[in-house]
Backbone bond lengths (Angstrom), bond angles and torsions (degrees), N, CA, C in turn:
res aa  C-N    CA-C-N  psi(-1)  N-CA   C-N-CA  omega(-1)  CA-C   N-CA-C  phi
1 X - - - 1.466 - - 1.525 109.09 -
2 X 1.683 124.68 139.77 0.882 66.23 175.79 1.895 102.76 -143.13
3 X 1.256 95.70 -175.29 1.510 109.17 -171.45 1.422 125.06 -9.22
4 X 1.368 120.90 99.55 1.842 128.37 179.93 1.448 99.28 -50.35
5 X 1.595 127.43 -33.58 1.130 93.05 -156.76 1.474 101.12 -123.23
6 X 2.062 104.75 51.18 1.574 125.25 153.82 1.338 105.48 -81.21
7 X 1.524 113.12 -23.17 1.923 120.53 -172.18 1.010 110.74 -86.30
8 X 1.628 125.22 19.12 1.916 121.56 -161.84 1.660 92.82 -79.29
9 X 0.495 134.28 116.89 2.244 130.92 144.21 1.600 96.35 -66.40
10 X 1.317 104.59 114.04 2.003 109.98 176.34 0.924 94.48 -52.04
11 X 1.731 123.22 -76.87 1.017 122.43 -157.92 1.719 131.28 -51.48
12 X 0.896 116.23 -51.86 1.437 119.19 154.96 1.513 121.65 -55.41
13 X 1.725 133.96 -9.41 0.866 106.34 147.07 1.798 126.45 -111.58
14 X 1.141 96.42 23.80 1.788 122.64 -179.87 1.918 83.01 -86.66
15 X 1.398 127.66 -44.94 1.212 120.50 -174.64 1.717 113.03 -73.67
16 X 1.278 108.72 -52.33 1.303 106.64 -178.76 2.020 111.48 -66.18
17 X 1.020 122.22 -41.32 1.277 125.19 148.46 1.613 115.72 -16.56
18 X 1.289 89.31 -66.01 1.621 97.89 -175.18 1.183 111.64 -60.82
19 X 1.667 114.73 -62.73 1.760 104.76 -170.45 1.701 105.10 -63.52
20 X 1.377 121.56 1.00 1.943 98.50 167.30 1.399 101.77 -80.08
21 X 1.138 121.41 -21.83 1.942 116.82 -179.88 1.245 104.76 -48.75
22 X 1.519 127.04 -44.93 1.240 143.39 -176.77 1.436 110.86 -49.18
23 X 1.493 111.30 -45.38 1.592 106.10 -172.01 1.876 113.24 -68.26
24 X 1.224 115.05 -10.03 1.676 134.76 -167.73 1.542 103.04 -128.28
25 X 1.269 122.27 9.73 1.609 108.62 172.39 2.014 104.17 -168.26
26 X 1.460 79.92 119.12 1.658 95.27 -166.67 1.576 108.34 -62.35
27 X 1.933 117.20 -31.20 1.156 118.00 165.94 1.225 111.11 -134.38
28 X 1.463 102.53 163.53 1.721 107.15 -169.68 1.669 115.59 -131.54
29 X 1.079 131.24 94.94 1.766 121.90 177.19 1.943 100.45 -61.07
30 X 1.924 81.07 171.29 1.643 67.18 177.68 1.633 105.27 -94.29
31 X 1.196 115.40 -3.77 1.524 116.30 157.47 1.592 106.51 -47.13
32 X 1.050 103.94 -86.72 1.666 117.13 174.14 1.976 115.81 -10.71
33 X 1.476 95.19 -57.58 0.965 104.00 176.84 1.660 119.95 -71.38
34 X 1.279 112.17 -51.60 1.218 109.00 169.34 1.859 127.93 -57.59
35 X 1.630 114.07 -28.03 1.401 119.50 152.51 1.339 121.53 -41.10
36 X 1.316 120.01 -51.27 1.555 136.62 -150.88 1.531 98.56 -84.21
37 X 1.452 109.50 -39.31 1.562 90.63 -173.19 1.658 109.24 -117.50
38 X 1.052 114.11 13.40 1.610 120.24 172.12 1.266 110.44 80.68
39 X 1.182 130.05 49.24 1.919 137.92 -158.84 1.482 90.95 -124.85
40 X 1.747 91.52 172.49 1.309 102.40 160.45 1.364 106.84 -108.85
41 X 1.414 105.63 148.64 1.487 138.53 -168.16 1.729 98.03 -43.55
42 X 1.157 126.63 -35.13 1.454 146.65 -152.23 1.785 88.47 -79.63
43 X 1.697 110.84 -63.96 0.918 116.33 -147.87 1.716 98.60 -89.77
44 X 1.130 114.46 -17.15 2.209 117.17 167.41 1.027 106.31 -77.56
45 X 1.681 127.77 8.91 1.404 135.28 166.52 1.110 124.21 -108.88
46 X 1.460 112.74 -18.75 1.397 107.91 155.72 1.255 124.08 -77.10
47 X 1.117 108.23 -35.80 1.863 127.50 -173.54 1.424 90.71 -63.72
48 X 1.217 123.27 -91.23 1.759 128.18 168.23 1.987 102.01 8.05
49 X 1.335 87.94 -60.64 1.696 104.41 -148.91 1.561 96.07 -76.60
50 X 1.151 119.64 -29.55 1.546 136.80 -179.56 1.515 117.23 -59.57
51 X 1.584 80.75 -45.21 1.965 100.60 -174.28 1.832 97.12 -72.04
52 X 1.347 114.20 -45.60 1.364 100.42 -143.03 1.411 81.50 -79.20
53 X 1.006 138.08 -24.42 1.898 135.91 -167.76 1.578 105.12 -57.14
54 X 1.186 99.11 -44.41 2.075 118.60 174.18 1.585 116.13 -67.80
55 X 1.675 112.57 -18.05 1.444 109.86 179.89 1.629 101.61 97.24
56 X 1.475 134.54 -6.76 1.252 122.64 -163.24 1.665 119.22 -100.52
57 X 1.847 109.79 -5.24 1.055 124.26 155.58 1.645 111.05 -144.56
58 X 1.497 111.31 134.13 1.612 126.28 166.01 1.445 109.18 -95.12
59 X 1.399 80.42 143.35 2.047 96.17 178.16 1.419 104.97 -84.55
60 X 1.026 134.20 155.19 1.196 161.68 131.95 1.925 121.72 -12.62
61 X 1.152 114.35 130.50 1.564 83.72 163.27 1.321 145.38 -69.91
62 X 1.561 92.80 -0.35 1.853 118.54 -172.88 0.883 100.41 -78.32
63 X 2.029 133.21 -41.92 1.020 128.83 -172.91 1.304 99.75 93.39
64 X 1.262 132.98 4.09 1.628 121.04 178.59 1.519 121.27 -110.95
65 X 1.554 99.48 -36.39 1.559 108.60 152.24 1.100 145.34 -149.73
66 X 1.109 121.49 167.40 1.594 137.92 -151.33 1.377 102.11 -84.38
67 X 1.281 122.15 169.46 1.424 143.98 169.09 1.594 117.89 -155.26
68 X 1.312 124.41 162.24 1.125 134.93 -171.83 1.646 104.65 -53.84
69 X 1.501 119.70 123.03 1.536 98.26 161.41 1.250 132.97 -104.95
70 X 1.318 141.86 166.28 1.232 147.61 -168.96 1.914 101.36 -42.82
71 X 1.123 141.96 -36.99 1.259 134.65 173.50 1.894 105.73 -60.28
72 X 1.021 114.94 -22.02 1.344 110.07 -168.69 1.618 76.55 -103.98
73 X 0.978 123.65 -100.68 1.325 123.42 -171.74 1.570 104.33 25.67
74 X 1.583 100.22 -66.90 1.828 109.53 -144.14 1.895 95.18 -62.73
75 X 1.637 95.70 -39.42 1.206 84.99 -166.31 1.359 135.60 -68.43
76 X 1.778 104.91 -35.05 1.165 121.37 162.63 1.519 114.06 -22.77
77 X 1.859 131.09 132.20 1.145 119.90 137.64 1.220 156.18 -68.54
78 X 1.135 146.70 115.44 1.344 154.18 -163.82 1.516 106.29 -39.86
79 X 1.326 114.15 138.33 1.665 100.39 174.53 1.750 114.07 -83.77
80 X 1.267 110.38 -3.01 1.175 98.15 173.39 1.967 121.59 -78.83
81 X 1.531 97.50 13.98 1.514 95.56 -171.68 1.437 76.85 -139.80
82 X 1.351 124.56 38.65 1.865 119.62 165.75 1.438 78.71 -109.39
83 X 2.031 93.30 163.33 1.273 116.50 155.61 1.808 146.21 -52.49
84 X 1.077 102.78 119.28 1.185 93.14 -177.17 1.735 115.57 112.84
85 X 0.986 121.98 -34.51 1.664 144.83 -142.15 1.985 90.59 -99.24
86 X 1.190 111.52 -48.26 1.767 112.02 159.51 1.532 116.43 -12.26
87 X 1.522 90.29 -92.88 1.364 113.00 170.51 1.193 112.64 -38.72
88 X 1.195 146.84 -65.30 1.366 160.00 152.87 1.895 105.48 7.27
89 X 1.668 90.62 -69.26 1.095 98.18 -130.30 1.863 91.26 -92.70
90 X 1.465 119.41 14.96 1.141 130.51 -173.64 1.475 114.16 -67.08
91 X 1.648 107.43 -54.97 1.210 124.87 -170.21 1.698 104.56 -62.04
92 X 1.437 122.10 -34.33 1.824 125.42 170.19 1.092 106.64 -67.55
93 X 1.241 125.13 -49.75 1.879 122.70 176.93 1.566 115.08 -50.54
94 X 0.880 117.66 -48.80 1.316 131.56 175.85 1.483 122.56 -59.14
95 X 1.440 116.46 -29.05 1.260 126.85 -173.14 1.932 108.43 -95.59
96 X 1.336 89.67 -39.21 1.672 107.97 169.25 1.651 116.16 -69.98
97 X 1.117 111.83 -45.57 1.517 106.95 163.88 1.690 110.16 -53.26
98 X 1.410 108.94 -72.20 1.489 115.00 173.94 1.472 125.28 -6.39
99 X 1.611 105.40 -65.08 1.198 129.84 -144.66 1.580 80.89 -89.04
100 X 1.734 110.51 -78.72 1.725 110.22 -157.46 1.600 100.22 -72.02
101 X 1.120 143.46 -22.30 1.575 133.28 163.13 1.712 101.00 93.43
102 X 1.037 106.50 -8.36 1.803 129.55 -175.20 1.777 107.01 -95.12
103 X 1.441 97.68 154.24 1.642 100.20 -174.23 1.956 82.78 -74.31
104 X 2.090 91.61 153.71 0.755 94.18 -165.52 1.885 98.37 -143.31
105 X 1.163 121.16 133.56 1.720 110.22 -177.17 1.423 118.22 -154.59
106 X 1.328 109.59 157.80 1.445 100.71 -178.74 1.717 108.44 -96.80
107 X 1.282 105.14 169.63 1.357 107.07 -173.45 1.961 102.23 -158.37
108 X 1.589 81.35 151.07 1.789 92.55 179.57 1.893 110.96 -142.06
109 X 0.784 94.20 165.54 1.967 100.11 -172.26 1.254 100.80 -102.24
110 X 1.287 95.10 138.39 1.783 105.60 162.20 1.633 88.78 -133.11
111 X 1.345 116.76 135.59 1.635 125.05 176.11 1.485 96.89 34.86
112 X 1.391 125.03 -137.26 0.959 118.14 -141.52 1.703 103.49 -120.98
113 X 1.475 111.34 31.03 1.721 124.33 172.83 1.749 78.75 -113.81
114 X 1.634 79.26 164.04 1.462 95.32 157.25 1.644 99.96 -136.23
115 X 1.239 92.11 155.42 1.976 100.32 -176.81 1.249 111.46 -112.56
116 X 1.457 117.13 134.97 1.204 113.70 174.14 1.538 119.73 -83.04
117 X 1.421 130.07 158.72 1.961 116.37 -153.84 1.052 89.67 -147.27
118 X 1.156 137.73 -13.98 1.402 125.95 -177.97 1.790 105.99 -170.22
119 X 1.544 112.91 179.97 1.060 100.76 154.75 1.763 99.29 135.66
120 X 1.595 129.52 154.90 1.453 132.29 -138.93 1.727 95.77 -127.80
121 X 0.685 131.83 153.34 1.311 125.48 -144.67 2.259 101.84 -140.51
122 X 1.221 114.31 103.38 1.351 130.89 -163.82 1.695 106.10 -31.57
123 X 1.431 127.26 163.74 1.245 125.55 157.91 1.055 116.44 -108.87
124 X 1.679 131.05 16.96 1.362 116.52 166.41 1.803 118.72 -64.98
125 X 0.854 137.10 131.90 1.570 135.99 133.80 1.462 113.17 22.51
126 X 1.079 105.75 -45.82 1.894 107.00 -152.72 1.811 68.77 -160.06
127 X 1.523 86.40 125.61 1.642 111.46 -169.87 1.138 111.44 -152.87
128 X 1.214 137.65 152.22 2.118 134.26 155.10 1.998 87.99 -69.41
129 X 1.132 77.69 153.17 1.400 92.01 173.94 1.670 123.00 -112.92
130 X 1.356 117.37 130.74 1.356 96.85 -174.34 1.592 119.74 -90.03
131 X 1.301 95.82 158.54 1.731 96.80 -171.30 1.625 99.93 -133.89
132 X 0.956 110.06 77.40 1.647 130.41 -177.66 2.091 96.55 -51.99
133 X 1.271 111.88 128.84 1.514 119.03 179.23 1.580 112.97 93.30
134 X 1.638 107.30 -31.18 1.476 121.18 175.95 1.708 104.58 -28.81
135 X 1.534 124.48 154.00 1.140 144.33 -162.35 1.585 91.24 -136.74
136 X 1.579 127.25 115.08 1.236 104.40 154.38 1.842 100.81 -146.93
137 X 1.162 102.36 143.12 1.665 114.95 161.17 1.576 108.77 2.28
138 X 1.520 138.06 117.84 0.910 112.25 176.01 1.669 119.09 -102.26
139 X 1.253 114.93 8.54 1.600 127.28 165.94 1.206 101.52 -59.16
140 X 1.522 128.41 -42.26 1.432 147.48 -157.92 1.615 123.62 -67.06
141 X 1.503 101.01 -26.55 1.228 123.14 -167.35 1.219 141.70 -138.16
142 X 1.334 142.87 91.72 1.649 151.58 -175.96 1.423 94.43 -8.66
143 X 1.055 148.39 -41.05 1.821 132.06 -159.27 1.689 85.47 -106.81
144 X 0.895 141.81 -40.73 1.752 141.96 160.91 1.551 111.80 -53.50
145 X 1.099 142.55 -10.15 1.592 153.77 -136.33 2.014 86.40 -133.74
146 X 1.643 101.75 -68.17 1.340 106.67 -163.69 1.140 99.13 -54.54
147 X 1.581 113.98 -59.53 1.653 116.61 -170.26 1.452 114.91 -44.14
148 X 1.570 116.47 -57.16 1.473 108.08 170.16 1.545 127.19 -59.43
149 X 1.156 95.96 -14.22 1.807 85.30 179.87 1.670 109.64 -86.65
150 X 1.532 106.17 -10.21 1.881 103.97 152.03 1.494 133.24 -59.93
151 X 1.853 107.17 -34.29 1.359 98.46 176.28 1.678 105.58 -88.39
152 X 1.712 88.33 -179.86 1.559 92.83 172.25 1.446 130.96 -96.91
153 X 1.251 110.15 148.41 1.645 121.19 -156.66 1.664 104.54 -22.26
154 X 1.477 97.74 -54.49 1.723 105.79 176.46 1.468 117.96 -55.04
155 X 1.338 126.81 -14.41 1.039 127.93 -159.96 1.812 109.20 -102.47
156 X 1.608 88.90 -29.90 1.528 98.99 166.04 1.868 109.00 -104.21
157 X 1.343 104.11 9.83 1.721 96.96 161.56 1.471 113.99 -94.74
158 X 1.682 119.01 -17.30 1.269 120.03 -174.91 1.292 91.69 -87.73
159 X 1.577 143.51 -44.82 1.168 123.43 -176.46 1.684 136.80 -80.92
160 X 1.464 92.44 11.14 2.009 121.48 168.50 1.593 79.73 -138.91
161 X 1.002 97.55 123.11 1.570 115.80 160.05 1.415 124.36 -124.42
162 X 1.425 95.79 -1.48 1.627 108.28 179.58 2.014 101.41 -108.95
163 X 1.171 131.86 135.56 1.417 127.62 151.95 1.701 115.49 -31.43
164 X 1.088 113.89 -35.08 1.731 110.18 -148.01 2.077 77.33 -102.52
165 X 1.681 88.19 141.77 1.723 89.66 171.18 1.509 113.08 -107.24
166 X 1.172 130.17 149.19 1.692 121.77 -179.48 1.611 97.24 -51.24
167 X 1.477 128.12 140.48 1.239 133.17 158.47 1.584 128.77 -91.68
168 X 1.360 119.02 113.12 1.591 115.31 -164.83 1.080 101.27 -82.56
169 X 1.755 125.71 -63.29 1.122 148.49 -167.88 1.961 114.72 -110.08
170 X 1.592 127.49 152.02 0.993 112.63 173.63 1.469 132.37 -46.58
171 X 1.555 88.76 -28.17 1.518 112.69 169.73 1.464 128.38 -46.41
172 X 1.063 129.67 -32.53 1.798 132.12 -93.31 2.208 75.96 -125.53
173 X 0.854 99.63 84.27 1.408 97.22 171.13 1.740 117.35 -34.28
174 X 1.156 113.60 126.67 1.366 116.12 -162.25 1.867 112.05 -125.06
175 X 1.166 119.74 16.07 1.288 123.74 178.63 1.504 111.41 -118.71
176 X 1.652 111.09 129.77 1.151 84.37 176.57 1.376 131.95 -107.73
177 X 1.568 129.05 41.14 0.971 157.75 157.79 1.306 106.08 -65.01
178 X 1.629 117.54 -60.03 1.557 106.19 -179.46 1.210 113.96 -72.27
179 X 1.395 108.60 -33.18 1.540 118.47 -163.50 1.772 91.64 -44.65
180 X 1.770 133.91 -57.33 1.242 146.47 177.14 1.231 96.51 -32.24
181 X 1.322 114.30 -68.22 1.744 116.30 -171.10 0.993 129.00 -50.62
182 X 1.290 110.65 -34.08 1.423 137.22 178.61 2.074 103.48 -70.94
183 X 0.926 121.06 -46.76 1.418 120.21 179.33 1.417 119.19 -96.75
184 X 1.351 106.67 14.74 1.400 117.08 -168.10 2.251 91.28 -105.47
185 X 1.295 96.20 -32.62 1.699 96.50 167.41 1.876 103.49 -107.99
186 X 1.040 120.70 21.67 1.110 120.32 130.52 1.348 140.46 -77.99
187 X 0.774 126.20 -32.25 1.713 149.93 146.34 1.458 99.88 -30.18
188 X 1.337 124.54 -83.64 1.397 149.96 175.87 1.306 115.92 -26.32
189 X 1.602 112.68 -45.39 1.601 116.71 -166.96 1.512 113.61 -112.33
190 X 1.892 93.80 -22.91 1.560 81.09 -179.87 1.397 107.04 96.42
191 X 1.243 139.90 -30.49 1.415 123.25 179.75 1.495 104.92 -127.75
192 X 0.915 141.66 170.98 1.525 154.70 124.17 1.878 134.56 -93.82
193 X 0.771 125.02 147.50 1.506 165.94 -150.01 1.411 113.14 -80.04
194 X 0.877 137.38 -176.40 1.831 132.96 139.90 1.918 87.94 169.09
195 X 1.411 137.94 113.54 1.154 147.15 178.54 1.811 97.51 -109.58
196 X 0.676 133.95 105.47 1.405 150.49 179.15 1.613 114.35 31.83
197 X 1.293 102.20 21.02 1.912 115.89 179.89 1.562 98.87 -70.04
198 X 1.266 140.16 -42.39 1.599 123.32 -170.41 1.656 89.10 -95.13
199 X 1.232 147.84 -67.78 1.302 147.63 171.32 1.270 139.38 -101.31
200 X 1.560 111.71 135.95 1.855 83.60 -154.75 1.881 99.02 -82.76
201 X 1.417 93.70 155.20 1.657 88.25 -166.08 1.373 145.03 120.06
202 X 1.630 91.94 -39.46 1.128 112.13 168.27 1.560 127.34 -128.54
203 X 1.411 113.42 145.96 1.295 97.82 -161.07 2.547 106.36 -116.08
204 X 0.684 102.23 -165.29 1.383 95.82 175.74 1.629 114.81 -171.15
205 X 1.179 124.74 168.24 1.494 144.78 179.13 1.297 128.82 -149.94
206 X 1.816 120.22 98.29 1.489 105.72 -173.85 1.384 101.26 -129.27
207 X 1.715 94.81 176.03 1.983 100.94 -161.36 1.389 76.46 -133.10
208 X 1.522 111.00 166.50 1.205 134.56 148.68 1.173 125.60 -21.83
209 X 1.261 146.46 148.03 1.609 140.41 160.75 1.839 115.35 -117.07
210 X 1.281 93.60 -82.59 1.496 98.52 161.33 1.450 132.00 -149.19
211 X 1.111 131.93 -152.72 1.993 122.60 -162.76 0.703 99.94 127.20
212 X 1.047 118.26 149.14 1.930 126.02 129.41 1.758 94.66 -134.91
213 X 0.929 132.36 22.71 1.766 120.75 146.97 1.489 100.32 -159.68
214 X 1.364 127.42 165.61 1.272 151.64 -162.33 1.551 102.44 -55.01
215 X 1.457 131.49 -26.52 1.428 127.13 -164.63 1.580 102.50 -86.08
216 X 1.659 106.98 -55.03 1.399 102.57 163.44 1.315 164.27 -61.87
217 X 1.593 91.77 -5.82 1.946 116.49 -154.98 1.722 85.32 -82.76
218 X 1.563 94.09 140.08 1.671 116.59 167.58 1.365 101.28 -122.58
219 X 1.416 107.75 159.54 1.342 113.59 164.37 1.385 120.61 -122.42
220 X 1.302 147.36 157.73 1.355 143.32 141.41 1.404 147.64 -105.81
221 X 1.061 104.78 143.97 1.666 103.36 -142.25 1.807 99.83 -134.07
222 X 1.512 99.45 129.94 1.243 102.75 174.59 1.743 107.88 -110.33
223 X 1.657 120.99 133.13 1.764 113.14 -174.62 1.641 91.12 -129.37
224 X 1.663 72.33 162.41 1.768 77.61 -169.77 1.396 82.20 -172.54
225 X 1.705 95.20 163.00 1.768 115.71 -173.56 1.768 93.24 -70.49
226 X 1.200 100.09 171.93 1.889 126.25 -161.90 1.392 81.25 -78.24
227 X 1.239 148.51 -61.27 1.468 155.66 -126.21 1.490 98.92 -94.45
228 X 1.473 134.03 -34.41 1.656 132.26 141.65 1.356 121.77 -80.67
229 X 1.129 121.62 4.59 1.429 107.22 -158.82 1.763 106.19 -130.71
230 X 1.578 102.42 47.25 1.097 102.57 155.42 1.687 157.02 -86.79
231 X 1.738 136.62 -170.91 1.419 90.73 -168.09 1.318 110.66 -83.72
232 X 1.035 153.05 29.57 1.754 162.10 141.63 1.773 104.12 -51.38
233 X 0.995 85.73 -58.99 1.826 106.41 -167.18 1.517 104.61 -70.06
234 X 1.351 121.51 -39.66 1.352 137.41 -159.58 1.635 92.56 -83.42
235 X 1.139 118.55 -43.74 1.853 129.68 -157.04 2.145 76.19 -73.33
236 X 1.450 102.03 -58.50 1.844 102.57 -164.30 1.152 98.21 -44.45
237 X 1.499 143.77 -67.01 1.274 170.46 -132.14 1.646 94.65 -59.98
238 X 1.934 100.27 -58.45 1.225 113.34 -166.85 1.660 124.70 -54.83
239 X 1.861 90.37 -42.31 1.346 118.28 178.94 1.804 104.70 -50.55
240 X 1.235 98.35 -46.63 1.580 101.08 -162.78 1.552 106.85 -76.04
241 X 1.558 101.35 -20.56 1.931 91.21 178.75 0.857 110.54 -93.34
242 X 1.408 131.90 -21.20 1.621 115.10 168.91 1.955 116.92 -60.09
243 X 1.620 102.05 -34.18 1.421 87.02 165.18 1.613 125.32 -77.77
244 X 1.192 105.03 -7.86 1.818 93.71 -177.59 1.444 109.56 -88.32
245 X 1.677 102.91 -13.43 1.642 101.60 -175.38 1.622 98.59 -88.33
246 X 1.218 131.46 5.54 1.115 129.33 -176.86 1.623 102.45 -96.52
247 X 1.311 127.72 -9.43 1.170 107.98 -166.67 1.986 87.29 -102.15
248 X 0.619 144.18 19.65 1.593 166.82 150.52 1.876 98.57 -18.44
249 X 1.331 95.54 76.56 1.874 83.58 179.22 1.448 109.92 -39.80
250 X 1.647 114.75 168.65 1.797 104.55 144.73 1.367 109.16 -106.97
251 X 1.382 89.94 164.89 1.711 130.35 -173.33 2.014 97.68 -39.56
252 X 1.404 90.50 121.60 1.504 72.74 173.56 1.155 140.00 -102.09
253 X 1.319 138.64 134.86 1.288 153.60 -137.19 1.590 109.21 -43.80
């Protein structure tokens, strides 16, 4: 039989090589790149230049390095539908329900939805309802808002490439000029917002959960009708998820 790896094409696997760097490094020089996989500098510049032509890495505004692009993005899986991360993420759900009394869920991005993966669902009467797997707009939504305000500006200009944003709700901020502005004091505070932009009616507030690069980051998000879910309630809400996301075991060894 003989040898699988007489059928290698370098180059194509000098490329696929490359986009796994992506899943472990939020930016990439073409130094960087050329370190990592033993190339010449010449030739992690074509690959680089190859990827970003396909959508699967964006440059920088510096022009020096790359980042994941929205084609990789989409494909990437969310860690909230990796192994292990379930269990994990039980003991925060539980504490976030507790505390905000509001439906409560985690969520992760693929391109430019975010999915909801988990998450405990309020006992008031008149509640948001959770829809575990749900796909929605992530301009639209506080756990879609947080997540983007992790990548970089370029990273959420390659994945709106148009000014105008799809509109869900009357609400649903639709430019993406502000949309920038808007996650640019997200950064700043740490949480994001959503006032009846994914549903009309209901409003929401989510923080960070965990990550440390774009494939892994979750968010958590507490929703609730307009009539509790004001910014008093929304600021408490916030307070309480940063402590439940703190009780966030780690990954075990």
């Amino acid at each position: 039989m003989a040898d699988p790896r007489s059928y290698i094409i370098e180059s194509l696997d000098t490329g696929l090589r490359l986009m796994r760097l992506f899943l472990t490094h939020d930016t990439l020089t073409v130094t960087d790149a050329a370190r990592e996989l033993d190339v010449a500098r010449s030739t992690a510049h074509r690959v680089l230049s190859t990827l970003e032509s396909r959508g699967f890495a964006t440059r920088d505004t510096s022009g020096r390095g790359y980042s994941a692009g929205p084609e990789l993005v989409a494909l990437g899986r969310p860690a909230g539908y990796g192994p292990g991360i379930g269990a994990r993420l039980q003991v925060v759900l539980d504490a976030a329900a507790a505390t905000t009394g509001e439906t409560v869920s985690t969520a992760a991005l693929i391109g430019d939805q975010v999915i909801i993966t988990d998450g405990r669902e309020s006992r008031h009467p008149v509640r948001a309802v959770l829809e575990t797997g749900r796909a929605h707009p992530a301009h639209a939504t506080s756990a879609g808002k947080i997540l983007l305000a992790q990548l970089t500006t370029d990273q959420v200009c390659a994945l709106y490439p148009q000014e105008r944003l799809p509109e869900v709700t009357g609400r649903t901020q639709i430019s993406r000029t502000a949309l920038l502005s808007e996650l640019a004091d997200i950064r700043t505070v740490g949480r994001a917002d959503s006032a009846g932009e994914s549903v009309r009616g209901m409003n929401a507030v989510a923080v960070p959960l965990a990550g440390r690069s774009w494939r892994d980051r979750l968010a958590l998000m507490a929703s609730m009708p307009a009539d509790r879910g004001g910014e008093p309630e929304l600021a408490r809400h916030a307070v309480a998820l940063r402590r439940a996301a703190g009780l966030l075991p780690p990954p075990s060894s």
